[in-house]
N, C-alpha and C positions, 0 to 999 in steps of 0.2 A: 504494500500500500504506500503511496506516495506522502506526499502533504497532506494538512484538513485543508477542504476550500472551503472561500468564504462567502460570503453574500455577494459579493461583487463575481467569483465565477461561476456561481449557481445563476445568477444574473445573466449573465453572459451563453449561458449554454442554453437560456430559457431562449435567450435571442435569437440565436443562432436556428435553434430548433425551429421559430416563428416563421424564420428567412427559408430554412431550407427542411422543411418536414419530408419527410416518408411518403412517399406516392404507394397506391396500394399494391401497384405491382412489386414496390421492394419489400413489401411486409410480406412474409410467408409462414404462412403453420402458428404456433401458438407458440406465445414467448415463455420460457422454461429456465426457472434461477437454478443452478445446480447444487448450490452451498447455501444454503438459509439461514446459516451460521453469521456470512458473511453483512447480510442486513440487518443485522442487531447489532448496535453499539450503544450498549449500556442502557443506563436508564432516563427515563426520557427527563429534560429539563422542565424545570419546579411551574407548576401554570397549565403544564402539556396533560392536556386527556390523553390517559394509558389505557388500553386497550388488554393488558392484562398485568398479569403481577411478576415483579421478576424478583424473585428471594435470592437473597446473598449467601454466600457461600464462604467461609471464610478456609483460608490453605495457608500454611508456614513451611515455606523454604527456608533450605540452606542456603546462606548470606552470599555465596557467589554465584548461584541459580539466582535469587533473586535482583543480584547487582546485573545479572546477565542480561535478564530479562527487561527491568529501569533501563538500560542502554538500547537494547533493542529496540523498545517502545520508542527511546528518544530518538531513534535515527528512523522509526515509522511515523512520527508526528502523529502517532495514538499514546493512549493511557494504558500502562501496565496491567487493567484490568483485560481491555480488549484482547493480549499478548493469550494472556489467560482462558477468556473462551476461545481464540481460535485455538490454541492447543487443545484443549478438551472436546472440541469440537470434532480435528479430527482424527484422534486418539478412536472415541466415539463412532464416527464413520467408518475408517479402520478396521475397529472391532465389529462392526454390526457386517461391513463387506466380509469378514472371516467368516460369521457366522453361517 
């Protein structure tokens, strides 16, 4: 994952989209997220109607796992929690494809 975008390129890409939408010939078949995992980031800000509950989970790492992980996050311009479900996410995946 790159940088967070901000209001200004969420802006920007609404624009863009305006200028140059999808003709229906380029649209085909049904749009399919492969990772569900991936559209969850955390809990919603304070005001935001939530649409379901996301209970916390709390985990304790060794001090250099967890320093590994604070760096990673900071060179993803995500929060250490994110690092966290996508690892268990697909840990998760993983196991369920074994099964």
């Amino acid at each position: 994952m790159g940088r967070k975008l901000t209001d200004d390129d969420y802006a920007a890409m609404a624009d863009d989209y305006a200028m140059n939408a999808p003709t229906a010939e380029e649209v085909v078949g049904d749009v399919e997220v492969a990772d569900l995992a991936v559209l969850r980031h955390g809990r919603p800000p304070k005001g935001t109607a939530s649409k379901g509950k996301t209970p916390t989970t709390s985990v304790r790492l060794p001090e250099d796992l967890r320093e590994a992980m604070v760096q990673l996050a900071d060179a993803e311009h995500v929060k250490p929690a994110e690092i966290i479900r996508r690892a268990v996410a697909e840990y998760v995946d993983r196991h369920r494809a074994a099964s």
